[in-house]
Phi, psi and omega in degrees: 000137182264169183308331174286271225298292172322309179279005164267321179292353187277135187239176157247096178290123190260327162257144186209151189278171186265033187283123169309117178312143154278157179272330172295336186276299152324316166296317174289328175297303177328291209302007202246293215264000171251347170232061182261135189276141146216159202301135197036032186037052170274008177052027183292043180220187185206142177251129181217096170337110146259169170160041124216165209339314201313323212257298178309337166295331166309299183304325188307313162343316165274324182206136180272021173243089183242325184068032197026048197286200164238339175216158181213173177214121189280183163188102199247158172240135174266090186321307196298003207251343200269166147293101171307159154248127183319329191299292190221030151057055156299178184218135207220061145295286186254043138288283170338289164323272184344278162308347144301256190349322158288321173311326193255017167309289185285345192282319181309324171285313187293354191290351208072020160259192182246135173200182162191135203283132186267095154253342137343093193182146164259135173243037154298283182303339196289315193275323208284007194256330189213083171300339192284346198244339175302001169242033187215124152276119200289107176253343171184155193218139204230091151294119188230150194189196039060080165317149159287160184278007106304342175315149192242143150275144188285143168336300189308325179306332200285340210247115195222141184287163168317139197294326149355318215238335165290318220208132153205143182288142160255000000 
């Protein structure tokens, strides 16, 4: 499948069955999301697996969008760890973050699982349920599973501004 086709075939999945993620497949979202660019490749995120009850009960805390998966993956960006840019010592953490996120955004879809990316969170409650993430701002958080076999792509996906309003030669 090429990468235009992938990324079209990709939702933001909201239901998800209850099958269980494999570990060769986590493993492959890491190794996607570890050879993902960010400036001057200082690599300036973290990644952090749940996947068990507990700890996804925990995220519920943070966020009512967990979908009763068993595993998710967090991706916090580190400011102190990033590249500034010399011009005007902008911080490209979590752009770096972002982009690690898309890779694993997109590894997840070829695996043939689901997901959708979370940003809807307090991360007041985020830091105090996972102290370990508190030297980080959290750019995106992933229930990742099994579409369910009834799962819908939302109405919304279909809705794109004009290629006009997007796109211009200068």
């Amino acid at each position: 499948m090429s990468f235009l086709d992938l990324a079209k075939e990709r939702y933001s999945c909201r239901k998800f069955s209850n099958k269980q993620v494999e570990q060769e497949k986590i493993d492959k979202i890491i190794e996607a999301a570890m050879a993902a660019p960010t400036a001057a490749n200082l690599q300036p995120f973290k990644i952090w697996l749940l996947n068990r009850k507990d700890l996804i009960d925990k995220m519920s805390k943070a966020t009512p969008f967990t979908f009763s998966v068993s595993t998710m993956l967090v991706i916090g960006a580190n400011k102190s760890r990033a590249y500034n840019r010399n011009f005007d010592g902008k911080n490209f953490a979590e752009i770096d973050a972002s982009i690690v996120a898309t890779h694993v955004m997109m590894e997840i879809q070829d695996l043939g699982l689901a997901t959708t990316w979370i940003g809807h969170f307090d991360p007041v409650m985020l830091n105090s349920e996972f102290p370990e993430m508190e030297k980080y701002e959290v750019v995106a958080i992933f229930p990742i599973g099994y579409a369910a076999d009834d799962a819908k792509i939302s109405e919304l996906h279909y809705n794109t501004r004009s290629k006009e309003e997007l796109f211009t030669i200068l």
